[in-house]
C-alpha positions in Angstrom: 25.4 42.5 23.7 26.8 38.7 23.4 25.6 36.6 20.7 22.8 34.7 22.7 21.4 38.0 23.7 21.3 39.4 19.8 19.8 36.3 18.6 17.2 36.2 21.5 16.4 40.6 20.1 16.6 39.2 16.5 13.8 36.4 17.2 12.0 38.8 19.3 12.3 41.8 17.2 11.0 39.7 14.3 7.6 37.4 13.5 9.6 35.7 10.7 13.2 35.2 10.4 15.3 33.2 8.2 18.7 32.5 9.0 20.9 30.9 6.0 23.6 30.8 3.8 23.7 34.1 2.1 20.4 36.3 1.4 17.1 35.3 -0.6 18.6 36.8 -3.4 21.9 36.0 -3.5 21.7 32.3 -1.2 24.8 30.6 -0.6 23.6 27.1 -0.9 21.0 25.0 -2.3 19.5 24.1 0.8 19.2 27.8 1.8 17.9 28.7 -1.6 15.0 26.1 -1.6 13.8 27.4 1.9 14.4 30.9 0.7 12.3 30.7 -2.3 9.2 28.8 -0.6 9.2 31.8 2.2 9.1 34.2 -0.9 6.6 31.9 -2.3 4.2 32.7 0.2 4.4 36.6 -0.2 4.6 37.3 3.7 7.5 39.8 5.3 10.1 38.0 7.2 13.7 39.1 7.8 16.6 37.3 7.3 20.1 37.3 8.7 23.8 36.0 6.3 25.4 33.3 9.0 28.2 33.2 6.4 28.2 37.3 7.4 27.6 36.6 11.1 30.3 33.7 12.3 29.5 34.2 15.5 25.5 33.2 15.2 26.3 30.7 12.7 28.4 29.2 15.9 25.9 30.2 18.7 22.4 29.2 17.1 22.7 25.4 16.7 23.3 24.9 20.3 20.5 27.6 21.2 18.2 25.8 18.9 19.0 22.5 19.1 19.5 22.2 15.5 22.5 21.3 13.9 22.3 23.0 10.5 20.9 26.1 8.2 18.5 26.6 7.0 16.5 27.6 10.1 13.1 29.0 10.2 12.0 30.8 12.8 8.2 31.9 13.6 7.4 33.9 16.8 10.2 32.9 18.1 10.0 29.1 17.4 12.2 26.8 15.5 10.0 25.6 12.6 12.6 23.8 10.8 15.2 23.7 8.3 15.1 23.4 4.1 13.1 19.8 4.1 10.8 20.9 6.9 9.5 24.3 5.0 10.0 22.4 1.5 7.6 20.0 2.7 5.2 22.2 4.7 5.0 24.7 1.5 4.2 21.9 -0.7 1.7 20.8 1.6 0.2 24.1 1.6 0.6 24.7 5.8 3.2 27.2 5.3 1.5 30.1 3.8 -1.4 29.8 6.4 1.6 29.6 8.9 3.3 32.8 7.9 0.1 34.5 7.2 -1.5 33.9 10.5 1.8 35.0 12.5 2.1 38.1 10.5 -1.4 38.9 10.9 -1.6 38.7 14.3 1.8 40.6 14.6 0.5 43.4 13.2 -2.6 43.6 15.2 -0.6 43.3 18.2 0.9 46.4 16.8 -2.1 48.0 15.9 -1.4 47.9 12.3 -4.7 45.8 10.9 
């Protein structure tokens, strides 16, 4: 599997995913720790993958998404935006509806509701 095909199963496999500098725990930077801390913040799952760990999707992913930098958030498989875009949705209160609503619907899509 080449690196555009595992980030294409990683957005796929997951309704939420993170990819930054380090782990939600333990970030790597403070633009991935704000981002991390306003996904936690709104108490929905989402997965996350180290691109200091993974060198070859820290080099692949900007081109695939169009988006120079990490933080990236990633909801059903769409770019929502790096650190100041989540910063600024959470405070605005649209990102916990956001994740909420995508979760949600993932899991009745599974037949988990």
């Amino acid at each position: 599997m080449d690196t555009l095909e595992k980030i294409q199963k990683q957005l796929a496999d997951n309704t939420v995913v993170l990819y930054m500098k380090g782990s939600p725990k333990l970030p790597m930077c403070g633009f991935s720790a704000r981002t991390a801390e306003a996904v936690l913040q709104c108490g929905q799952p989402f997965a996350y993958v180290d691109v200091i760990a993974n060198p070859d999707i820290r080099a692949e992913l900007p081109k695939f998404a169009n988006w120079p930098t990490f933080p990236q958030l990633w909801v059903n498989g769409e770019l929502i935006g790096g650190c100041d875009i989540v910063t600024e949705m959470f405070a605005k209160g649209e990102l916990m509806p956001l994740l909420k609503d995508a979760t949600e619907k993932a899991k009745a899509a599974k037949g988990e509701a």
